[in-house]
C-alpha positions as CSV (number, residue, x, y, z in Angstrom):
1,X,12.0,27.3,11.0
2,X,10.9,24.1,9.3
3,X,10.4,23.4,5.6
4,X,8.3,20.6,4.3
5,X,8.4,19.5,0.8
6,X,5.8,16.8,0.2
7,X,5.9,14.6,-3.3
8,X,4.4,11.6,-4.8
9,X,0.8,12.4,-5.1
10,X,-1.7,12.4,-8.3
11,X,-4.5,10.5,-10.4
12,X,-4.7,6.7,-9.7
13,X,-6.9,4.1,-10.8
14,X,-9.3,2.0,-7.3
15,X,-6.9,-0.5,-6.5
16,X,-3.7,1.1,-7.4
17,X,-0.5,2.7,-5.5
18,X,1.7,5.5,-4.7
19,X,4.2,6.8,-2.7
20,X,4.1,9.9,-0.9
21,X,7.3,11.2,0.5
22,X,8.2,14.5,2.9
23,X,11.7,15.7,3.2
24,X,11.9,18.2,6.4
25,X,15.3,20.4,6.4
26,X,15.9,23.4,8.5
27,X,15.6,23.9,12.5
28,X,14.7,20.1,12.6
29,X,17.1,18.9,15.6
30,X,14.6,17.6,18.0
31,X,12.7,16.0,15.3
32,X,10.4,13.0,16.3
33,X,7.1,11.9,15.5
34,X,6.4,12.7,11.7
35,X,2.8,11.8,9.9
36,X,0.4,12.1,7.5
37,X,-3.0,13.8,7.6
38,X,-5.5,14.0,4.9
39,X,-8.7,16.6,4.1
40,X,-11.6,15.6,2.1
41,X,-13.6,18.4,0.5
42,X,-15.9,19.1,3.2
43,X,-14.7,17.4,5.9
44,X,-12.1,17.6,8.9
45,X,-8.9,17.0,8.5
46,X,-7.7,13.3,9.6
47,X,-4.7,11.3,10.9
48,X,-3.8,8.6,8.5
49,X,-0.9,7.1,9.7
50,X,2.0,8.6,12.4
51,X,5.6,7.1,13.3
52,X,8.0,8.0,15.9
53,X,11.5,8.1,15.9
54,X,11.9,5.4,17.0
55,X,9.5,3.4,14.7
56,X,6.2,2.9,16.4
57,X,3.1,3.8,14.1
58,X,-0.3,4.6,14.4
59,X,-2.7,3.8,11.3
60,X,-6.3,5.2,11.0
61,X,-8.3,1.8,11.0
62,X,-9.5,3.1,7.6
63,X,-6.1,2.4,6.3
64,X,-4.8,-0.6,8.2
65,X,-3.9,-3.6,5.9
66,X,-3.5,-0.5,3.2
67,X,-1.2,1.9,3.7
68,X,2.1,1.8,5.7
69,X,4.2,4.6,6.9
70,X,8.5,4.4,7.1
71,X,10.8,6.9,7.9
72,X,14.6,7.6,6.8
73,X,16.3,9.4,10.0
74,X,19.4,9.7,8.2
75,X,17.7,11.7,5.4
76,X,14.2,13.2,7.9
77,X,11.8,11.8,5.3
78,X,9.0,10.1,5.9
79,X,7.5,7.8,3.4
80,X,3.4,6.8,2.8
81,X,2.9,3.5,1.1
82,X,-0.5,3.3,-0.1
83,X,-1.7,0.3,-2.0
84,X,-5.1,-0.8,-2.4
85,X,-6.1,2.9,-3.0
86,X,-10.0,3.3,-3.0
87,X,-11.9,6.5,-4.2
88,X,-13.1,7.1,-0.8
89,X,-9.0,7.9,-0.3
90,X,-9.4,10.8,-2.4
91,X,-8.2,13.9,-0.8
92,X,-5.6,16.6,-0.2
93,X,-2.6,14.7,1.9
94,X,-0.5,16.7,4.5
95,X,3.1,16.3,6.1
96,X,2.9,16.9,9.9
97,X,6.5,16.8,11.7
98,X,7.0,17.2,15.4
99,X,10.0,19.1,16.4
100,X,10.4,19.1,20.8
101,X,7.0,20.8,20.7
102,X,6.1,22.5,17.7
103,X,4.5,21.4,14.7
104,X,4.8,22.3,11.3
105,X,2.7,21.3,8.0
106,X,3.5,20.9,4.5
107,X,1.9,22.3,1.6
108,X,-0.1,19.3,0.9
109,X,-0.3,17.0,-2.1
110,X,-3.2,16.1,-4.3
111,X,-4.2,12.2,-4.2
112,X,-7.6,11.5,-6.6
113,X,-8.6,7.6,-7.0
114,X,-10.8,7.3,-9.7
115,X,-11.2,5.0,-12.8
């Protein structure tokens, strides 16, 4: 089994920042791509940004410029950047970690943008 403890979300102004982080631990050998999703009340769950092990990322093009993903191997966290934070980015932000062929989600982590 996988675990996934996400951190790093809450309430922040349009225009600010924060850092979400995932630490994966457990039956992780195998471990490559690791992402981010995010859900919207009333919508479908979204890709926001993705990165492989060995560093290529895909961004949603509603975050490119915005947001930037990173990874610590050494450690099997994944980091989300996000500056430039609009209220349109409000929603409930998820871990997603590949291991071989199986994927596993975190618990997800509130992110609100509002003044």
């Amino acid at each position: 089994q996988v675990q996934l403890v996400e951190s790093g979300g809450g309430l922040v102004q349009p225009g600010g920042s924060l850092r979400l982080s995932c630490a994966a631990s457990g039956s992780i050998f195998g471990i490559n791509v690791m992402g981010w999703y995010r859900q919207a009340p009333g919508k479908q769950r979204e890709l926001v940004a993705a990165i492989t092990s060995g560093g290529s990322t895909n961004y949603a093009d509603s975050v490119k410029g915005r947001f930037t993903i990173s990874r610590d191997n050494a450690k099997n966290t994944v980091y989300l950047q996000m500056n430039s934070l609009k209220p349109e980015d409000t929603a409930v932000y998820y871990c997603n970690v590949r291991v071989i062929l199986t994927y596993y989600w975190g618990q997800g982590t509130q992110v609100t943008v509002s003044s």
